[in-house]
C-alpha positions in Angstrom: 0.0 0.0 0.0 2.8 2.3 0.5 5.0 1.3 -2.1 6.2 4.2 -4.4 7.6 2.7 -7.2 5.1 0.3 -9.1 7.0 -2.3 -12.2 4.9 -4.1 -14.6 5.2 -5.8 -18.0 4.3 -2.5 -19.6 7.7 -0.8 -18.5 9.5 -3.7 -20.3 10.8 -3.7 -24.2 11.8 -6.9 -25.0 15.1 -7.1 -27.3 15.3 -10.1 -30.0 17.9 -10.9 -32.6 17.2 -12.2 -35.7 19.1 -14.7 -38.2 18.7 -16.2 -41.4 16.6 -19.4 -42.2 12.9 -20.9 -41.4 12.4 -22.6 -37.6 15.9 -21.6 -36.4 16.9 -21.1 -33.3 20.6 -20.0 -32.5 21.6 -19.8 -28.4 23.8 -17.5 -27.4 26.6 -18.5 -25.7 27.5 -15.2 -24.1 23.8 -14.4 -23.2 22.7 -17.5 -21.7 18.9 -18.0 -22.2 19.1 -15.8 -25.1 18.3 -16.9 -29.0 18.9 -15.7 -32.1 15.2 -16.6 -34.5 14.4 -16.5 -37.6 11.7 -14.7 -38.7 8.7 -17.4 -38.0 10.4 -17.6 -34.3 10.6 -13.6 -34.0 6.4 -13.4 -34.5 6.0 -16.5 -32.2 8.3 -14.0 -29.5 5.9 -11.6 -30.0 2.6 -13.8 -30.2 4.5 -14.5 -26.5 5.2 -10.5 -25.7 1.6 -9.8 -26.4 0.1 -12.4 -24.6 2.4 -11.1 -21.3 1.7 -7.6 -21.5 4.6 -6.7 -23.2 3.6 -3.3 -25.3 7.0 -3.1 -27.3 9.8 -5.5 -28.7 13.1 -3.7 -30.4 14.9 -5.9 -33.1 18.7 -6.0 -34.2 19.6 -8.4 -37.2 22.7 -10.9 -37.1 23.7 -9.7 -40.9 25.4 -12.5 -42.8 28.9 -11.5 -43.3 28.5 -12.1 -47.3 26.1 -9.1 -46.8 28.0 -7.0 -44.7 30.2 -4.2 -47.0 32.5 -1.5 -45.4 29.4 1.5 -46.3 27.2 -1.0 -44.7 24.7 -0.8 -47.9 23.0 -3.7 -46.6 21.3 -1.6 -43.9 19.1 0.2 -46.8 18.1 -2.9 -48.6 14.0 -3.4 -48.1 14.2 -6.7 -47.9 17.3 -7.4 -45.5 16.3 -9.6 -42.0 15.1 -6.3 -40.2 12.7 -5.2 -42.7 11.6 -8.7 -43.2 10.9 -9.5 -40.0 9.0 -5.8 -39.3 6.7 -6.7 -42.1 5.9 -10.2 -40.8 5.7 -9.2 -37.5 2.8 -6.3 -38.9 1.3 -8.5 -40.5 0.4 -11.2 -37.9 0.2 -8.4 -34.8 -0.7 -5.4 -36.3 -0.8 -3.0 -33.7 -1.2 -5.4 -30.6 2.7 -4.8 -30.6 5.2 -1.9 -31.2 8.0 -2.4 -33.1 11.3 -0.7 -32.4 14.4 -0.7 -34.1 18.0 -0.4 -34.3 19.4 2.6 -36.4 23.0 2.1 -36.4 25.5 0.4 -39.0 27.6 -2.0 -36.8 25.5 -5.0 -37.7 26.3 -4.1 -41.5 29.8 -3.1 -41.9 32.7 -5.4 -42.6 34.7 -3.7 -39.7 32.1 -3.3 -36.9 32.2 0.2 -36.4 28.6 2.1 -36.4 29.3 4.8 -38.9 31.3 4.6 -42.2 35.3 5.1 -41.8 38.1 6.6 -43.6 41.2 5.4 -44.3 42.2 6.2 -41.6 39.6 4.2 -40.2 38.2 7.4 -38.4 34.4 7.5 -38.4 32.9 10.2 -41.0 29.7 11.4 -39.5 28.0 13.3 -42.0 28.6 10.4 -44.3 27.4 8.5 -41.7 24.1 10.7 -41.2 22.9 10.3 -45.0 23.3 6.4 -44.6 21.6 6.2 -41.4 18.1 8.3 -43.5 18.6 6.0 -45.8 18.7 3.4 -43.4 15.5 4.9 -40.8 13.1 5.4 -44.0 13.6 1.8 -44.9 12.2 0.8 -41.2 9.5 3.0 -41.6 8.9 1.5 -44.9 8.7 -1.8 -43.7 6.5 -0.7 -40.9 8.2 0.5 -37.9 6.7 2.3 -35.3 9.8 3.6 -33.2 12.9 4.3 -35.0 16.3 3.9 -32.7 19.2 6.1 -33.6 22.0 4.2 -31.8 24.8 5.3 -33.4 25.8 8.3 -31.9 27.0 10.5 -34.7 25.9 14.3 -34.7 22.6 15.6 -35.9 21.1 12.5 -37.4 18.1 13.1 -35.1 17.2 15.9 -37.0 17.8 14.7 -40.5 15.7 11.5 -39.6 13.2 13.1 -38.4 12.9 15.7 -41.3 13.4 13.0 -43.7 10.1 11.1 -41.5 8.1 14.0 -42.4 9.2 14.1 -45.7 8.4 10.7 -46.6 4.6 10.6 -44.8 6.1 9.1 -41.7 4.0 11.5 -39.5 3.7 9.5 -37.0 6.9 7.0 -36.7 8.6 8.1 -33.4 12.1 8.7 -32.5 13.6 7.2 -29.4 17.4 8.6 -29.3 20.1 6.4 -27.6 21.2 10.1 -26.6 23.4 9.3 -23.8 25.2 6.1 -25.0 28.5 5.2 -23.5 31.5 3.8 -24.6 30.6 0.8 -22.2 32.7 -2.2 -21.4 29.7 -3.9 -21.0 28.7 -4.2 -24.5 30.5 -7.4 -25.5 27.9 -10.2 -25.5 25.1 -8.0 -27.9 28.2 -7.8 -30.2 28.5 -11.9 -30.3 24.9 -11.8 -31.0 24.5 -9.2 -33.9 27.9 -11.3 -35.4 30.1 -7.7 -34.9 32.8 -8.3 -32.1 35.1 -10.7 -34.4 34.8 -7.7 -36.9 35.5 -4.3 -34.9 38.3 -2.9 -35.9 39.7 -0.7 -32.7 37.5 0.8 -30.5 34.4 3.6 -30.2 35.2 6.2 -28.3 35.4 8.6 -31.1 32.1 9.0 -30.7 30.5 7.1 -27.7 30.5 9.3 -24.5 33.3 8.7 -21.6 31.9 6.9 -18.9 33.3 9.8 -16.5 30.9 12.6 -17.7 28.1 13.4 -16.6 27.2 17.0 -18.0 28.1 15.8 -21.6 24.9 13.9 -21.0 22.6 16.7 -20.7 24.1 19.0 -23.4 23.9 15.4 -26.0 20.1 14.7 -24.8 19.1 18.6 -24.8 20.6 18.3 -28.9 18.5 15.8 -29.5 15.4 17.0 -28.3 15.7 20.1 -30.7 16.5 18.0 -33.0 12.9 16.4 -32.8 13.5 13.0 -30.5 10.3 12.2 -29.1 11.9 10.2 -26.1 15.4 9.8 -24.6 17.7 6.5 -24.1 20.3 6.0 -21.5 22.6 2.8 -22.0 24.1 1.3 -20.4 21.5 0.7 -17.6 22.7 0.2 -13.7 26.0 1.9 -13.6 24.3 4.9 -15.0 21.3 5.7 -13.0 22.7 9.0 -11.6 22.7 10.0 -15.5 18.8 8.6 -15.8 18.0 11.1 -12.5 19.7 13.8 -14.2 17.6 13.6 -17.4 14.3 12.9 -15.6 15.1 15.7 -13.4 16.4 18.4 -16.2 13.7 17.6 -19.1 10.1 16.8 -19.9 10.6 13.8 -22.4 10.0 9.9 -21.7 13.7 8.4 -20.8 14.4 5.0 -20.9 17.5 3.0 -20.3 18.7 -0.1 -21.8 19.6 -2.9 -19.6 22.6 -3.8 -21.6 24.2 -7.5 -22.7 26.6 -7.1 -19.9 24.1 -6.4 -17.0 22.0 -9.4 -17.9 25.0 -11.9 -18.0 26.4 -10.7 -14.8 22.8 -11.5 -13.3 22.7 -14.8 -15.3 26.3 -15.7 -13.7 25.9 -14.5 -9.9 22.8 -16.6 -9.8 24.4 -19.7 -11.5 27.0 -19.9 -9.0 24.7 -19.3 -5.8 25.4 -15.4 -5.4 22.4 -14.4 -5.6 18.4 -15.3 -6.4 17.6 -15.3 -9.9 14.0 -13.7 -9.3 14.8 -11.3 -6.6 17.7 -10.0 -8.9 15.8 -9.4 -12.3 12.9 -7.5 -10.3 14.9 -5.6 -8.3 17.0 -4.3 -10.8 14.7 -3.3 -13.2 12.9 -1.8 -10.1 15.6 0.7 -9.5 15.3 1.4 -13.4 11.6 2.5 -12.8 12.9 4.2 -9.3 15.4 6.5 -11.2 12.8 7.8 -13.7 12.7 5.4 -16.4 9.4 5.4 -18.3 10.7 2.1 -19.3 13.3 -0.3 -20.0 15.2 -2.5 -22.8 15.9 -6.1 -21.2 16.5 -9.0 -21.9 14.8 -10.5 -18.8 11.9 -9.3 -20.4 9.7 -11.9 -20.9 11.1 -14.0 -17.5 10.5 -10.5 -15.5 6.8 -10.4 -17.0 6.0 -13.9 -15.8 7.1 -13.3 -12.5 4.7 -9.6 -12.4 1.5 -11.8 -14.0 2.2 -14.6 -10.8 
């Protein structure tokens, strides 16, 4: 009765990878309980969100690496995985489910980086930007309703979002991974979208330093002018003083990404007895929801909403 902080399975976005074939399933070693699925199995996952209460479910493609090219063209093509499985997803769900999704070209390019490089292998963001339209009009094409800039370059929020408008995307939103860090807790996604054998040196060209906190506000106050409609912050735990901060300092939705890293480390302290499963998946996302997130990316999402449904 006194409790001020309330979770349920309408805080949670579910993540899910896909992969090529028909009936596949592909476990992750790295992220233990986690799949890559086909196409058939990512419309069964959200058949599953629906049923739970999950209102959202945010797809990232493991790109074959025939496809992948060093522009990462592969990212505009209308019928790559991501588009294919927004249009399947559409049509079986329609609007019983949101679908969100990944605007960034690591899981396309040949050397892992989110932008397209020089020779240098420096990151060219305006180069960058263009691809990433390209890339966002495609989704919305396909039938996306929440477009995820997660690249981090500089003004593609508001070239996406005039390029939304231009293109009769009225009403496609943009949720900006505004405060992205240049986390060491990023490794296991990159197993599962097939880039971590590719990267080619690091991304903190463009990521933010894990010791600012200021930086945070001036890169989430850009976006907003730019058009975002809501805010990311990821990683998740060790950067809930920076969720506070934009809760406190704007009027936008902010949500945080409870990244590969996090849900591992959970996985792992309650395989070897540190800890209870249960307790630590509610609890955590519970402090998400305690720091001001309107809601949160995790891949505990559909064990979390079992355990709120009793």
């Amino acid at each position: 009765m006194v409790r001020e902080t309330i979770l349920s399975p309408a805080d949670l976005i579910w993540p899910l990878f896909i992969t090529e074939g028909d009936g596949v399933e592909e476990p992750i070693a790295s992220l233990p309980g986690v799949s890559r699925w086909s196409v058939d199995g990512i419309v069964e996952r959200a058949a599953e969100a629906i049923a739970l209460g999950i209102p959202c479910i945010a797809l990232f493609p493991n790109t074959p690496p025939a496809l992948r090219s060093d522009d990462g063209a592969e990212a505009a093509n209308p019928d790559n995985l991501m588009c294919r499985a927004i249009r399947a997803v559409k049509t079986a769900h329609g609007d019983a489910i949101g679908v969100l999704t990944d605007v960034a070209l690591d899981p396309y390019t040949s050397h892992g980086q989110d932008g397209i490089v020089d020779s240098a292998g420096y990151v060219l963001n305006d180069e960058t930007v263009a691809a990433l339209v390209d890339q966002a009009i495609n989704q919305a094409n396909a039938g996306a309703d929440i477009i995820a800039p997660s690249d981090m370059m500089d003004g593609r929020i508001g070239s996406i979002r005039r390029a939304l408008e231009m293109n009769g995307h009225v009403n496609v939103q943009i949720m900006s991974y505004a405060a992205k860090y240049a986390s060491a807790f990023y490794g296991p996604f990159r197993d599962a979208v097939g880039s971590s054998g590719l990267l080619k040196g690091d991304k903190k060209s463009y990521q933010m330093d894990p010791a600012n906190s200021d930086e945070a506000l001036r890169e989430v106050a850009m976006d907003i002018a730019e058009g975002a409609d809501s805010v990311m912050v990821k990683p998740g735990l060790p950067y809930l003083d920076i969720v506070r901060r934009v809760k406190d300092n704007f009027d936008i939705p902010v949500f945080a990404y409870q990244v590969s890293g996090e849900y591992a480390m959970i996985e792992a302290a309650a395989a070897a007895g540190a800890g209870d499963r249960d307790a630590l998946v509610l609890e955590t996302l519970t402090a998400f929801k305690r720091a001001g997130c309107s809601g949160v990316l995790t891949y505990h999402a559909a064990h979390a909403a079992r355990l709120l449904n009793g």
